[in-house]
Legacy VTK file of the C-alpha trace (Angstrom):
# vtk DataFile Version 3.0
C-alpha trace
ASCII
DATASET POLYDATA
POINTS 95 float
16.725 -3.192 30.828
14.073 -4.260 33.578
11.190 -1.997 31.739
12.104 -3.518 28.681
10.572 -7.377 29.829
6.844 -7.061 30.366
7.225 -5.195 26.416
9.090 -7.855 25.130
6.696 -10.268 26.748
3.329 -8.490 25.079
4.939 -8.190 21.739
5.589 -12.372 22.092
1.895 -12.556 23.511
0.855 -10.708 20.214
2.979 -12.222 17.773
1.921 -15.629 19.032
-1.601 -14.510 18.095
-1.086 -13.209 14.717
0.743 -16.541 13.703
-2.077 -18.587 15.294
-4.525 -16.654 13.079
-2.921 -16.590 10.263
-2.476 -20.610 10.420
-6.438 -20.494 10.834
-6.324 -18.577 7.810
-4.310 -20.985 5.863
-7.084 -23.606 6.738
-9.503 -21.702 5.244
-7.665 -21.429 2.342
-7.281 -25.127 1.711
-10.771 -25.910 3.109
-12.080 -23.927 0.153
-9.412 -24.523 -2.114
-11.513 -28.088 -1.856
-14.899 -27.746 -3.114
-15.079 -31.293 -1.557
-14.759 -30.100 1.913
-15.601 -26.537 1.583
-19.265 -28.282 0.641
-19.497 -30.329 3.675
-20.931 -28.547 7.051
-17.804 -28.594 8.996
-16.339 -26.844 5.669
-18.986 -24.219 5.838
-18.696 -23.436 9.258
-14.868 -23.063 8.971
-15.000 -20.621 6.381
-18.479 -18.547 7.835
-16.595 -18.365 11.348
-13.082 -17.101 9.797
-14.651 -14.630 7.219
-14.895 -11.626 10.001
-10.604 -11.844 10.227
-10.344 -12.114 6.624
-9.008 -8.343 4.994
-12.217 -7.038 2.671
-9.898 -6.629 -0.237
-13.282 -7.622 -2.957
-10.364 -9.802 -4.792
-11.853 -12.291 -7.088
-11.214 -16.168 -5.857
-9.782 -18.082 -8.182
-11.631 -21.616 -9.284
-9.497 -24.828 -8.778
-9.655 -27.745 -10.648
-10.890 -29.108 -7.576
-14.180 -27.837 -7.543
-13.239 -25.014 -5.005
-12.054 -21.457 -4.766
-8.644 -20.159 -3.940
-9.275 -17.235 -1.032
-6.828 -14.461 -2.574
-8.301 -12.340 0.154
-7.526 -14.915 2.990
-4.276 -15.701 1.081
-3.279 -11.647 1.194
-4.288 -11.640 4.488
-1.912 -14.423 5.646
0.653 -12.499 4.224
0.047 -9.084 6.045
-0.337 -10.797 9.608
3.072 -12.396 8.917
4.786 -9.310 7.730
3.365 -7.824 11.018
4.902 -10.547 12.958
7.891 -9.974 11.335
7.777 -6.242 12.234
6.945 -7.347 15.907
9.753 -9.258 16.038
12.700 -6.664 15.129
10.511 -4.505 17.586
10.989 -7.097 20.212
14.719 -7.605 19.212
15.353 -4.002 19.504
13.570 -3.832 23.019
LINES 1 96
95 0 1 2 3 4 5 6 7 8 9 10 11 12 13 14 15 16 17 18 19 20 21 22 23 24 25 26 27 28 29 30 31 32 33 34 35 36 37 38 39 40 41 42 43 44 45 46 47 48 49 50 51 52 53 54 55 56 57 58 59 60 61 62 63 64 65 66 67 68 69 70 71 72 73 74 75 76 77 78 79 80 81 82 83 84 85 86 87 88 89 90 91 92 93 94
Protein backbone atom coordinates (compact mmCIF):
# COMPACT_ATOMS: atom_id res chain seq x y z
CA UNK A 1 0.00 0.00 0.00
CA UNK A 2 3.05 2.49 0.53
CA UNK A 3 3.71 2.60 -3.52
CA UNK A 4 0.26 3.22 -3.96
CA UNK A 5 0.47 7.15 -2.23
CA UNK A 6 2.72 9.28 -4.39
CA UNK A 7 0.04 7.64 -7.44
CA UNK A 8 -2.83 8.51 -5.66
CA UNK A 9 -1.32 11.88 -4.94
CA UNK A 10 -0.47 12.67 -8.93
CA UNK A 11 -3.80 11.45 -10.05
CA UNK A 12 -5.35 14.25 -7.26
CA UNK A 13 -2.58 16.74 -8.63
CA UNK A 14 -4.09 16.01 -12.17
CA UNK A 15 -7.60 15.84 -11.50
CA UNK A 16 -7.35 19.13 -9.64
CA UNK A 17 -6.09 20.52 -12.96
CA UNK A 18 -8.58 19.22 -15.30
CA UNK A 19 -11.46 20.64 -13.03
CA UNK A 20 -9.63 23.99 -12.78
CA UNK A 21 -9.60 24.08 -16.60
CA UNK A 22 -12.59 23.04 -17.29
CA UNK A 23 -14.14 25.85 -14.84
CA UNK A 24 -11.95 28.29 -17.11
CA UNK A 25 -13.74 26.77 -19.81
CA UNK A 26 -17.13 27.36 -18.45
CA UNK A 27 -16.12 31.14 -18.30
CA UNK A 28 -15.52 31.22 -21.67
CA UNK A 29 -18.61 29.87 -22.37
CA UNK A 30 -20.65 32.48 -20.58
CA UNK A 31 -18.21 35.30 -21.52
CA UNK A 32 -19.28 34.63 -25.10
CA UNK A 33 -22.55 33.41 -24.46
CA UNK A 34 -22.69 37.50 -23.76
CA UNK A 35 -22.04 39.40 -26.78
CA UNK A 36 -22.00 42.23 -24.13
CA UNK A 37 -18.90 41.08 -22.51
CA UNK A 38 -17.47 38.87 -25.08
CA UNK A 39 -17.20 42.56 -27.00
CA UNK A 40 -15.39 44.25 -24.30
CA UNK A 41 -11.34 43.76 -24.13
CA UNK A 42 -11.22 41.79 -21.03
CA UNK A 43 -13.94 39.54 -22.98
CA UNK A 44 -11.62 39.20 -25.89
CA UNK A 45 -8.70 38.38 -24.11
CA UNK A 46 -10.55 35.65 -22.10
CA UNK A 47 -11.68 33.88 -24.97
CA UNK A 48 -8.15 34.48 -27.35
CA UNK A 49 -6.10 33.11 -24.22
CA UNK A 50 -8.50 29.91 -23.61
CA UNK A 51 -8.96 29.03 -27.38
CA UNK A 52 -5.49 26.85 -27.46
CA UNK A 53 -7.35 24.28 -24.55
CA UNK A 54 -10.49 24.35 -26.36
CA UNK A 55 -11.03 20.61 -28.45
CA UNK A 56 -10.96 21.67 -32.49
CA UNK A 57 -14.23 19.91 -32.97
CA UNK A 58 -15.24 22.86 -36.15
CA UNK A 59 -18.87 22.70 -34.28
CA UNK A 60 -20.96 25.59 -35.26
CA UNK A 61 -21.68 28.16 -32.12
CA UNK A 62 -24.92 28.74 -31.61
CA UNK A 63 -26.27 32.65 -31.56
CA UNK A 64 -28.02 33.77 -28.27
CA UNK A 65 -30.53 36.13 -27.95
CA UNK A 66 -27.98 37.94 -26.20
CA UNK A 67 -25.98 39.06 -28.89
CA UNK A 68 -23.32 36.26 -28.28
CA UNK A 69 -22.36 32.76 -29.25
CA UNK A 70 -22.78 29.58 -27.33
CA UNK A 71 -19.06 27.70 -27.53
CA UNK A 72 -20.40 24.01 -28.36
CA UNK A 73 -16.74 23.29 -28.78
CA UNK A 74 -15.75 24.75 -25.29
CA UNK A 75 -19.07 23.31 -23.99
CA UNK A 76 -17.94 19.55 -25.41
CA UNK A 77 -14.81 20.15 -24.11
CA UNK A 78 -15.99 20.77 -20.51
CA UNK A 79 -17.60 17.67 -20.75
CA UNK A 80 -14.60 15.41 -21.83
CA UNK A 81 -12.17 16.94 -19.09
CA UNK A 82 -14.87 16.00 -16.55
CA UNK A 83 -15.48 12.55 -17.79
CA UNK A 84 -11.63 12.27 -17.51
CA UNK A 85 -11.76 13.37 -14.00
CA UNK A 86 -14.23 11.04 -13.40
CA UNK A 87 -12.08 8.23 -14.88
CA UNK A 88 -9.13 9.58 -12.67
CA UNK A 89 -11.01 9.26 -9.85
CA UNK A 90 -12.14 5.39 -9.91
CA UNK A 91 -8.36 5.10 -10.95
CA UNK A 92 -7.40 6.77 -7.76
CA UNK A 93 -10.11 4.79 -5.77
CA UNK A 94 -8.84 1.61 -7.08
CA UNK A 95 -5.11 2.58 -6.21
Amino acid sequence: MASSRPVRQILTVVMDLLVIVAVILVFRVVVGFFGALASEAWGKSVLAATRPIVLPLNLKAIATPYGGAFDVDASITVLALLVVEWALGIARRAS
